[in-house]
N, C-alpha and C positions, 0 to 999 in steps of 0.2 A: 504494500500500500504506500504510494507516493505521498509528499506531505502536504500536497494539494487535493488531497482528499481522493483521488481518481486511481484505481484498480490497474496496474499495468501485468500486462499479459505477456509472456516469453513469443521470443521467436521461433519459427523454423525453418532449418538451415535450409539450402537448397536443393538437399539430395533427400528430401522428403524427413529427414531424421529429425525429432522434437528432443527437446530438450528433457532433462529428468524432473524439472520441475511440475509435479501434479497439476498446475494451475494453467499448464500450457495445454492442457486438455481440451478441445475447444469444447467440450459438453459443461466444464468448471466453469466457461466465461462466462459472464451477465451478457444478458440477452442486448442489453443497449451499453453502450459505452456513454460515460460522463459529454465528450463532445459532439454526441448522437442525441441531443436531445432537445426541445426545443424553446433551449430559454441556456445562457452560460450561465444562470444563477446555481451558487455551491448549493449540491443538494447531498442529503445521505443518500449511500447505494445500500439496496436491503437484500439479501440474497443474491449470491453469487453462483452459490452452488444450487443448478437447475436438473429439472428432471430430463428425459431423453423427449419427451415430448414437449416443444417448444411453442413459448404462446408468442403474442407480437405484442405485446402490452411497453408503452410508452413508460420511463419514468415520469412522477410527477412533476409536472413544471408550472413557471409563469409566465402566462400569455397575457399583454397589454394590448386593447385595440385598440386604433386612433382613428380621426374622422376619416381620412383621407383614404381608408383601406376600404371603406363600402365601396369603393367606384370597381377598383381590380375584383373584389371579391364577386362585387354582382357579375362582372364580365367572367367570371367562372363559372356558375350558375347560368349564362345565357350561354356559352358556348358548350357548357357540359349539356345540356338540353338540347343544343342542334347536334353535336354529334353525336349522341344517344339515340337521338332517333334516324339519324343518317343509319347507324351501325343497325339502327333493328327494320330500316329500308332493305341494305342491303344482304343483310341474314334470310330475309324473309325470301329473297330471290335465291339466294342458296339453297335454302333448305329444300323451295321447290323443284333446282334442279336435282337436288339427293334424291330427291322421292320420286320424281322419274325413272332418274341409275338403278335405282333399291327396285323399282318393280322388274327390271330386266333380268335378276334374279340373285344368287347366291356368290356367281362368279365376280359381279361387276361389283357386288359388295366390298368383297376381297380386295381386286383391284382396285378399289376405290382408296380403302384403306392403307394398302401397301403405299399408293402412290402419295397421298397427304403424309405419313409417317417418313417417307423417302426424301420428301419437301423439309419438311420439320428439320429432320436430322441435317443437311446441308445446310440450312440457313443457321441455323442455331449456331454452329461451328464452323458456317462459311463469312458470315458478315463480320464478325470478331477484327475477322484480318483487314477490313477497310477503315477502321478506327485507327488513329493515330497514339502514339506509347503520351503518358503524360506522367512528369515526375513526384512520385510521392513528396510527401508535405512533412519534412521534419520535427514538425512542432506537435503530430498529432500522437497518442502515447498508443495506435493500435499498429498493428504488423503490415510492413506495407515494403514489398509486393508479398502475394498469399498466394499459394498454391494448391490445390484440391477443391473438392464440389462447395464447401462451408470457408464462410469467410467473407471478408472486402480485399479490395486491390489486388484483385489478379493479375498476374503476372505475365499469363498467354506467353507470346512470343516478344514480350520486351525486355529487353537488358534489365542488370539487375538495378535496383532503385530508381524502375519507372515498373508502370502499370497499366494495362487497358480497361478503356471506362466500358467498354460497350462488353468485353468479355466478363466484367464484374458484373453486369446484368445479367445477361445470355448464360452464364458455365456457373449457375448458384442451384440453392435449395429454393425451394418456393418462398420460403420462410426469409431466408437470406436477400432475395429478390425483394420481395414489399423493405424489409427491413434498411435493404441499401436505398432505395429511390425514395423510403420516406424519411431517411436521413437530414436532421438541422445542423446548420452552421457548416456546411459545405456548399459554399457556392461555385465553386468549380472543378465539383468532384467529376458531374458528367460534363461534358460537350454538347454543345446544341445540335450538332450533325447525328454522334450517337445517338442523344435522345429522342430527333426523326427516326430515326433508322430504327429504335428499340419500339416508337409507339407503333411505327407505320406495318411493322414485323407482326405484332402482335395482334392490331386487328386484320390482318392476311387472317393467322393464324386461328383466330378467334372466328373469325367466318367461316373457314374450310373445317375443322376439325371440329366444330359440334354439328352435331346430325349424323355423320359416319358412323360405321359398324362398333367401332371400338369406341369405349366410355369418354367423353370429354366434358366439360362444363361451360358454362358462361360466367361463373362471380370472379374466379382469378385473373382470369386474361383480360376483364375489363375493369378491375381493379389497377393491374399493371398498366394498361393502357391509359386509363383518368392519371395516374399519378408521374406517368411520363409529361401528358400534355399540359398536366398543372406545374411542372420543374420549368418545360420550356415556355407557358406564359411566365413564369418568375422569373426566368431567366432576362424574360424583355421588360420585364414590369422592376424590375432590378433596384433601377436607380431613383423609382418615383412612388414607390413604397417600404415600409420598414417590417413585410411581412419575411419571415424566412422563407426559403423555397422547400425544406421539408412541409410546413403548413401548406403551402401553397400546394406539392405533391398530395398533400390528405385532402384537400378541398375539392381537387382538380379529380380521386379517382373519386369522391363522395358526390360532385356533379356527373360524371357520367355515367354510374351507376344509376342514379336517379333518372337520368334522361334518358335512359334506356329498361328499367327494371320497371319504372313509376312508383319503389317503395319510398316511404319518407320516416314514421314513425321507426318502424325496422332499420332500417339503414341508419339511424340516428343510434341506435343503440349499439350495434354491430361497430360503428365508427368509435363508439363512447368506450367501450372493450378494448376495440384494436390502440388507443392510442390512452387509454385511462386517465384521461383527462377532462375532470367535467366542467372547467371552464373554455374548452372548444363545443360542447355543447351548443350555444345562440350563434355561431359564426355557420357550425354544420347545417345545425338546422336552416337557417334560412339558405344555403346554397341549394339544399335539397329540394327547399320548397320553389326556389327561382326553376332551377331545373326539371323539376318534374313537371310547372309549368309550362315551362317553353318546348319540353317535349310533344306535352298532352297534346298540345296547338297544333303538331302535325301526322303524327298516326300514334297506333296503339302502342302499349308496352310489350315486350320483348315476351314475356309468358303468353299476354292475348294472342299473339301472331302464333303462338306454338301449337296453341290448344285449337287454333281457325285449321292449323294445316293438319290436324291430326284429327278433325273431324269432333271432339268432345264438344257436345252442346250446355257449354258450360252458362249457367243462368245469373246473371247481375244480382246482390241485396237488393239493391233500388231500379225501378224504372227509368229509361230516357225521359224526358219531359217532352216531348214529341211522342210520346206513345199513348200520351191524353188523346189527342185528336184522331187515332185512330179505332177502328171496331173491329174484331174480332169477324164481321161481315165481310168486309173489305180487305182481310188479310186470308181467308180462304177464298175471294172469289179470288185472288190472284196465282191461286196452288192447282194443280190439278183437278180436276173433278174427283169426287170423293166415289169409292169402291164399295158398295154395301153387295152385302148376302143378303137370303130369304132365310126364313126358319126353316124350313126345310128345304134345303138346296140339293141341286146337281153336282156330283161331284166334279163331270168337265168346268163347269165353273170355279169351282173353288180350286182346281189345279189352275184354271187360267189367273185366277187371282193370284195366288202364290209363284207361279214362274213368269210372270208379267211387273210382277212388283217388288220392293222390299219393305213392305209396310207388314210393322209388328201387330197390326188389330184394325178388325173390320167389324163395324157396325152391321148390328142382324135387326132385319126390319120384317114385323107381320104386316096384315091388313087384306083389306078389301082387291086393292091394285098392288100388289105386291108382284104379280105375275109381269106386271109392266114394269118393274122399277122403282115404284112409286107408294113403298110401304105407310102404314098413317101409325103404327106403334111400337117404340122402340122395349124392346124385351130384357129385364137386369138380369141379375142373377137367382136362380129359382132355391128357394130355401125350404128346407124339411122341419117340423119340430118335432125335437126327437126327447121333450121335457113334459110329464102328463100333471107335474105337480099346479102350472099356472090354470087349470081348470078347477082347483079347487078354492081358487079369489073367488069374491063375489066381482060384478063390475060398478065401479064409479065413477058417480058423474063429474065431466070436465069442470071447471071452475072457470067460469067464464071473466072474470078478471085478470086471468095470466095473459102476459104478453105471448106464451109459446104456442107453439102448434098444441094441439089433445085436441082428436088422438094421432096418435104417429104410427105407423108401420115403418117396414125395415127392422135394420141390426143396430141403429146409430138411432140416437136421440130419447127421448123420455114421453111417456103418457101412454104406453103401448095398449093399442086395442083389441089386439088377441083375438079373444071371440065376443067381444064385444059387440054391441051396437053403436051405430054412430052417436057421439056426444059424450061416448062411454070411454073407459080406458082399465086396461088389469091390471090393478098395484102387482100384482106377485109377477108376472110378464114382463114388469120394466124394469125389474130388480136382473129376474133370469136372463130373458132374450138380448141382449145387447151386449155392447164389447166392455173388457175389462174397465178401460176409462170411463166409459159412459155410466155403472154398473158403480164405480168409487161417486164420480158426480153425483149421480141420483141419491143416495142414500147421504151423502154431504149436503145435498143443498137446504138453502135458510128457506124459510120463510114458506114453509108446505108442512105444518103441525096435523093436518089431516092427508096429506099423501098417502098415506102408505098404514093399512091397518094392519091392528096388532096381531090377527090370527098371521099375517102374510108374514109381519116383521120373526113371528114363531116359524114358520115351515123355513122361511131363510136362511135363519139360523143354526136352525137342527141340520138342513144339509148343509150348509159349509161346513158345520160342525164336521158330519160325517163323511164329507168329502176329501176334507182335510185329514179326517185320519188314516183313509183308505187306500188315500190316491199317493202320501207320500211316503218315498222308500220300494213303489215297483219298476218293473222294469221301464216304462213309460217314464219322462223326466215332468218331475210334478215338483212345486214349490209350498214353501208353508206361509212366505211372507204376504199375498195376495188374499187368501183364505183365511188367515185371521185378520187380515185390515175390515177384511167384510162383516165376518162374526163379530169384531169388534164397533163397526157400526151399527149393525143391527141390533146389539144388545143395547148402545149408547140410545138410540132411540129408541127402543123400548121403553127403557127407564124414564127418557124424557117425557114419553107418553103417560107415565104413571104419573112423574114429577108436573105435569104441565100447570096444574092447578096452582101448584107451591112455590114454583121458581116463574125465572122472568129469563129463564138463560131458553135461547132457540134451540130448536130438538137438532139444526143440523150441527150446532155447536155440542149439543150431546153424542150423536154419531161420534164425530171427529174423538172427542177424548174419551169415546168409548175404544175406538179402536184403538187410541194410543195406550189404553189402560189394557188391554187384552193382551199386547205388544208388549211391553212391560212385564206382563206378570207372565210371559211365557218364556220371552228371548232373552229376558233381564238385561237391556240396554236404555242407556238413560239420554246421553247426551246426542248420542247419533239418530236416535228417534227423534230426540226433539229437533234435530235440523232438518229432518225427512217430513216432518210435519206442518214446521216453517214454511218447507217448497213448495209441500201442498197446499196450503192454507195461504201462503201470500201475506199473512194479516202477523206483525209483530208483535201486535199488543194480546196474541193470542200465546204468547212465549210462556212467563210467566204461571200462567193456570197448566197447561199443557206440561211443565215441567214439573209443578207439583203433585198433578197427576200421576205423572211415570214415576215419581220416587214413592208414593205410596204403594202403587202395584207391583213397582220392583220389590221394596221393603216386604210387602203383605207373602208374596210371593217366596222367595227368601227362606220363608219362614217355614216351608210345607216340602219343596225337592230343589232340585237343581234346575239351569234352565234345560228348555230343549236341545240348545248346541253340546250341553256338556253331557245329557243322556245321549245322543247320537253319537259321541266322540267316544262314550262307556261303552255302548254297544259292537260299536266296531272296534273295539279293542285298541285306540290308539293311546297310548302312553302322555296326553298333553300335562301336562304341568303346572302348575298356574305360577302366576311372576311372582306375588308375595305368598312365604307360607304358611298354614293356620296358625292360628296363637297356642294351640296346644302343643305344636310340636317341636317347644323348647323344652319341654318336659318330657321328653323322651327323647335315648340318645343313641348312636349306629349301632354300638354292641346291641342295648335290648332287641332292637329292629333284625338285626341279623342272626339273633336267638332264636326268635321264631318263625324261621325259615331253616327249613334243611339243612343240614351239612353240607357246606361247601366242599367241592367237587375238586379236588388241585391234581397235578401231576408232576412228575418227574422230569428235570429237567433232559436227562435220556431214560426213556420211559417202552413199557414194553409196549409192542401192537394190539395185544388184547384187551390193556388197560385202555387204550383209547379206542378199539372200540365201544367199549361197556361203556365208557362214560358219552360216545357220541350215540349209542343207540339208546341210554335209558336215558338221559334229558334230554332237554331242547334249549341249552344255554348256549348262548352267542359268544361265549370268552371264557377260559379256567386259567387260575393263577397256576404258574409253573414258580416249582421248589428246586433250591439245592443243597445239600448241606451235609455231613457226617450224620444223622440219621433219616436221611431222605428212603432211604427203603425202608423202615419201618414207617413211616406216612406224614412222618415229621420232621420236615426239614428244618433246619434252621435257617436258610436265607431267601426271601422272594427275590427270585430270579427275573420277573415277570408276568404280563399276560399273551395269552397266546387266541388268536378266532377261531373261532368252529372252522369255519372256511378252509382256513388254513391248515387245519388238521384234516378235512375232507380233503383238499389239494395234494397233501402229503402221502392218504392210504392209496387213493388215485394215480399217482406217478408212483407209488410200490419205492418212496424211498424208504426202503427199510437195512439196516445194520446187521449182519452176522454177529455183531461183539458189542458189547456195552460201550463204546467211548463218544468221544467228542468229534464232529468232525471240520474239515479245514472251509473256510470260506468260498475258497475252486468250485469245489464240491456243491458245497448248495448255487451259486452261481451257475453252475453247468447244467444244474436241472430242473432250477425256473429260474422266470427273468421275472422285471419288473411289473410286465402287463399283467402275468398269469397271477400272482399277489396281490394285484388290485382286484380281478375278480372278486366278488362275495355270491360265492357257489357253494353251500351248504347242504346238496341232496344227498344225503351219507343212502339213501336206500338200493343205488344202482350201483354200491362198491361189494365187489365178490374178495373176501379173502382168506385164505385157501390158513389151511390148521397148523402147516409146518411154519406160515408167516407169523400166524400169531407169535411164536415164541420170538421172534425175533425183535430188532429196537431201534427206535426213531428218536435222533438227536435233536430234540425243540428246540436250543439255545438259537439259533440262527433265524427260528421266525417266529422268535416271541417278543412283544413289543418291553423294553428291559425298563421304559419309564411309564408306567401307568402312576395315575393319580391314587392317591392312598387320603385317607384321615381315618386320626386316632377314633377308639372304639368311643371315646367318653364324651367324643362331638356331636351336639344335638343335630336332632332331624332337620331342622329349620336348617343354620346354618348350611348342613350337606345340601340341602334342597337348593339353596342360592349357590352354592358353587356350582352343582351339578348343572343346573340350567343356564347360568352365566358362560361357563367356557362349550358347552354345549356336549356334555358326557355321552355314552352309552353306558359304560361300568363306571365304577368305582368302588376300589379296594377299601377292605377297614381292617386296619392290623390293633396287635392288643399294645396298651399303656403300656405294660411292662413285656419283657421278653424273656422267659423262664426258659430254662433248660428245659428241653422235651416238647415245646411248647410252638404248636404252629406261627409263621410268621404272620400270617393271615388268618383272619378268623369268619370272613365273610367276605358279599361282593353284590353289593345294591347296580339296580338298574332304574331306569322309569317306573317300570311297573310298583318297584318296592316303593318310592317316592312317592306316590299317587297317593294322598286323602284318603280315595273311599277303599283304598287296597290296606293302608294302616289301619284303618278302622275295621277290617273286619279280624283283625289280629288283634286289637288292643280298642275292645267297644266301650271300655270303662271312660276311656280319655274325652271325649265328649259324644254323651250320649244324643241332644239334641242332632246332631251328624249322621251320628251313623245312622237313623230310618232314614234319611234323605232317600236313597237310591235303593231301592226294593228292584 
């Protein structure tokens, strides 16, 4: 560290050879160097040492603007907008030539490619050599000339202590490229001829090379491009403004971005990153917005022209405002004549339709003149009801105060008339017949205390009820949160129907915190219902009541089993764990736990075949601790050696490594007869291993694929604690060895999993500890 505060970086030498200094690494450099930046104000440098994946982020600086910089600035923003849209003129003719090439088939594809890559490759490392050598700058503290892909001041083919500026473009990383052209306080790092040469190259490059076979883009090469054409207006705007020509590079690619892309918000952000500085923010921004301006004014953005030539009928948020004055009349009489079928048609016709046409759908017309063309009824879709319960509503008369339709036919909408008479409509029909949303609406909405009778709001309820029980869990993919939001309104109205005389609250506002209360007392979630309720509801001030609801129903609930996610998760036997552990089970500690569980199952660190198989055919344990020690053959070793997987014991009988003699063997050895892939397997089917009586007696050396550091805590460590380790680092086992370590005395005394961890697994081993608990889950 120099004592001007700025980072200096070692050389290297000319025959590619770096010095021993770590920091000549170029992955060690800071990504910007102290006179790479756009302000000579002393700053601190923060991090030197970067990852392999490099960002472009600006250090922070000071930028002053003055009056005089609006005039250059705007003329960036106007001339970024006419060449943006120049460049998405002439792209748009490209592309249509590609898609001509493309239809001729698979070959001209190729060729297509070949030959744009062929281009690339020559210019890129043919134009280099029309650049003139220009001499490094002694004063500056970076490597100058540089050699390889990374870096500034390439060396190309100039003598030593000169540089070529156009090869410092062209022969970088991507990353190095934006980094050099958006370089401050280098005014005559590039050449004005280079920087023709580097803009004019790149939109060649940038027109031919998107749309081909092989992957290309458009945000880099018109990044490079804007930040060329922004150097070389600085370059002339030089001496009549005090902007730098790095600035001016970020301005110059953030207008022709704009003027070609038409993003503004986005681009502002994306710029606010690349250069992390958010007092260029109000300079960006308005270039963008000149720009995107002065594009608009002459054809579309650079995505619309993609999405025209590629046929997607992509649809605007907003209307033209020219699309007032036209009708829907007048934009078919100017289309083809329209193609209708009859309800019962000819098949020659409906072949003629289909290989005459490419239209996705044809209108089918009955009637009187149907024969001629000239159907008078258009036919929807015919629907069956396949529900006998909405026959046992009575029918009610419409309420002729409603602004809505009653009665309504179809699947959509409310008042359903079933088998109604007109005027009439079947409360039990409008609840059934209709689509899921319409089906939540109805039983929500305000201000209908007679809608809906209470025999109806009864049969409702009783089958969600039993739909709900029936339908989830088979093979058909069926859900519970739909079926109790219903049951849950259905009840809420009911009660309001009982309550109506006593309260002043609306029955659809009873619905609502019926279902949130149903919700509650089943799922037991508090805070993410109450958002889901919010959405639905719209109404804030509905927050409040709605969330003292759910903590009653959860609380009430609570109090009788678990929810239904945690009976589902018991059923299928998954091992969940919860994040905090009960308060009881600091009073009890891994020894008691592992007492009343079996005797652990261990083995020998060279152990025979018969033993393992007994212990792989009578349990179903996923891991045995392996012993070693001077009484390891009588069953008590003295030293844990490790743990060892089922798997890997299954791997072992399978490959028949087995031992003639008791010993140890060499590392060769287990290497030669698995490799790494076959040990990641977790292949535990011990039922398809045949092995034969003479093998039994023989012996299999564990030491080599037993894991030698598994996790241990003392026997005298409570449940709780184990439970927070095991779930923190994300266990399968865990060993529990004893307090003390007596001669004769295993070094392990057990070996907890999930399942031993699990609440309602403890309790059924130790029901004293809280009885409230343990009837939970029957």
């Amino acid at each position: 560290m120099a004592e001007d505060g700025n980072l200096h970086i070692g050389n290297s030498n000319y025959n590619g050879e770096e010095e021993a200094d770590p920091e000549n690494n170029t992955m060690n450099q800071p990504l910007l160097k102290r006179h790479r930046t756009l302000s000579s104000t002393p700053l601190a440098l923060v991090g030197t040492k970067v990852s392999h994946i490099e960002s472009l982020d600006y250090d922070h600086v000071e930028v002053r603007y003055h009056a005089v910089d609006i005039i250059p600035v705007t003329l960036i923003g106007v001339f970024g907008g006419i060449l943006g849209s120049l460049y998405n003129h002439l792209l748009h003719k490209v592309l249509r030539l590609y898609n001509l090439i493309n239809q001729k088939g698979k070959i001209h594809k190729v060729l297509l490619s070949l030959s744009v890559s062929l281009f690339t490759s020559v210019c890129l490392y043919g134009l280099p050599f029309l650049a003139e050598c220009k001499p490094c700058n002694p004063s500056i503290d970076e490597a100058c000339p540089t050699n390889g892909r990374s870096g500034n001041f390439k060396q190309f083919n100039c003598p030593n202590g000169y540089y070529n500026d156009l090869a410092t473009l062209f022969l970088t990383t991507n990353d190095d490229a934006v980094r050099n052209v958006f370089s401050s306080n280098t005014p005559n790092e590039f050449g004005m001829v280079s920087l023709w040469i580097y803009f004019g190259l790149y939109c060649i490059l940038g027109l031919i090379t998107f749309g081909i076979a092989t992957p290309s883009g458009l945000f880099l090469p018109i990044i490079l491009m804007g930040s060329a054409y922004g150097r070389m207006l600085g370059t002339v705007m030089g001496s009549y403004t005090k902007i730098d020509q790095g600035l001016y590079a970020v301005l110059g690619a953030a207008s022709l971005m704009a003027g070609s892309m038409r993003m503004t918000v986005s681009l502002c952000v994306i710029f606010l990153e690349l250069t992390n500085n958010l007092l260029l923010l109000p300079i960006t921004m308005f270039v963008l917005l000149i720009a995107k301006t002065v594009g608009d004014s002459f054809n579309l953005s650079i995505y619309e022209i993609i999405l025209h030539l590629k046929g997607l009928p992509f649809l605007e948020a907003n209307p033209e405002p020219w699309m007032r004055n036209l009708t829907v009349g007048e934009l078919v009489d100017a289309k083809p004549p329209v193609i209708t079928l009859r309800g019962v048609e000819k098949v020659a016709n409906i072949v003629d339709a289909l290989r005459n046409t490419t239209h996705n759908a044809f209108p089918v017309l009955d009637g009187e003149d149907v024969d001629n063309g000239a159907g008078t009824e258009l036919h929807g879709e015919e629907r069956v009801c396949l529900y006998g319960l909405p026959f046992l509503a009575e029918c009610k008369p419409c309420n002729p105060s409603i602004d809505e339709a009653c009665p309504t036919n179809g699947r959509s909408g409310n008042f359903k008339q079933f088998n109604c008479p007109n005027g009439y409509y079947n409360d039990l029909a409008t609840l059934f017949l209709t689509t899921n949303d319409d089906a939540v609406r109805n039983v929500f909405s305000s201000n209908t205390p007679n809608e809906f009778g209470m025999v109806s709001l009864w049969i409702y309820f009783g089958l969600y009820c039993i739909l709900g029980l029936i339908t989830f869990g088979i093979a058909t993919p069926s859900g519970l949160f739909l079926p109790i939001i219903l049951m849950g309104s259905a009840y809420g109205r009911m009660l309001g129907t009982v309550m109506g005389s006593y309260t002043k609250i609306d029955q659809g506002l009873y619905a609502v915190l019926g279902a949130a209360s149903l919700m509650a007392g089943s799922m037991r979630m508090t805070v993410s219902l109450c958002v889901i309720f919010l959405e639905l509801t719209n109404n804030l001030l509905l927050l409040p009541i709605t969330m003292f609801v759910l903590l009653i129903a959860k609380t009430v609930g609570d109090s009788f089993n678990l929810s239904i996610y945690e009976i589902i998760l018991h059923l299928k036997g998954l091992p969940f764990l919860e994040a905090n552990p009960e308060p009881w089970m600091r009073n009890l500690t891994v020894g008691e736990l592992v007492d009343a569980k079996p005797p652990v199952i261990t083995l020998r660190g060279v152990e025979k075949v018969a033993n393992i198989v007994d212990a792989l055919r009578n349990t179903t344990h996923n891991a045995f601790p392996v012993l070693d020690g001077e009484d390891v053959d009588n069953g008590a070793g003295t030293e844990l050696h490790g743990l060892i997987l089922r798997a890997h014991l299954v791997k072992v009988l399978k490959k028949r490594w087995f031992l003639n003699e008791k010993r140890r063997t060499e590392e060769w050895e287990v290497r030669e007869k698995f490799t790494p892939v076959e040990l990641a397997e977790r292949e535990d089917n011990f039922d398809d291993v045949a092995i034969t009586s003479s093998e039994m007696q023989m012996y299999v050396d564990l030491h080599p694929l037993t894991n030698t550091t598994p996790y241990t805590v003392v026997q005298s460590m409570s449940v709780a604690k184990a439970l927070v380790l095991f779930r923190s680092v994300g266990l399968r086992h865990l060993l529990v060895v004893p307090k003390i370590q007596a001669s004769g005395m295993s070094p392990v005394i057990g070996i907890l999993t999930r399942q031993d961890l699990r609440a309602y697994n403890i309790l059924q081993a130790f029901p004293h500890l809280d009885k409230h608990k343990s009837g939970k889950l029957r």
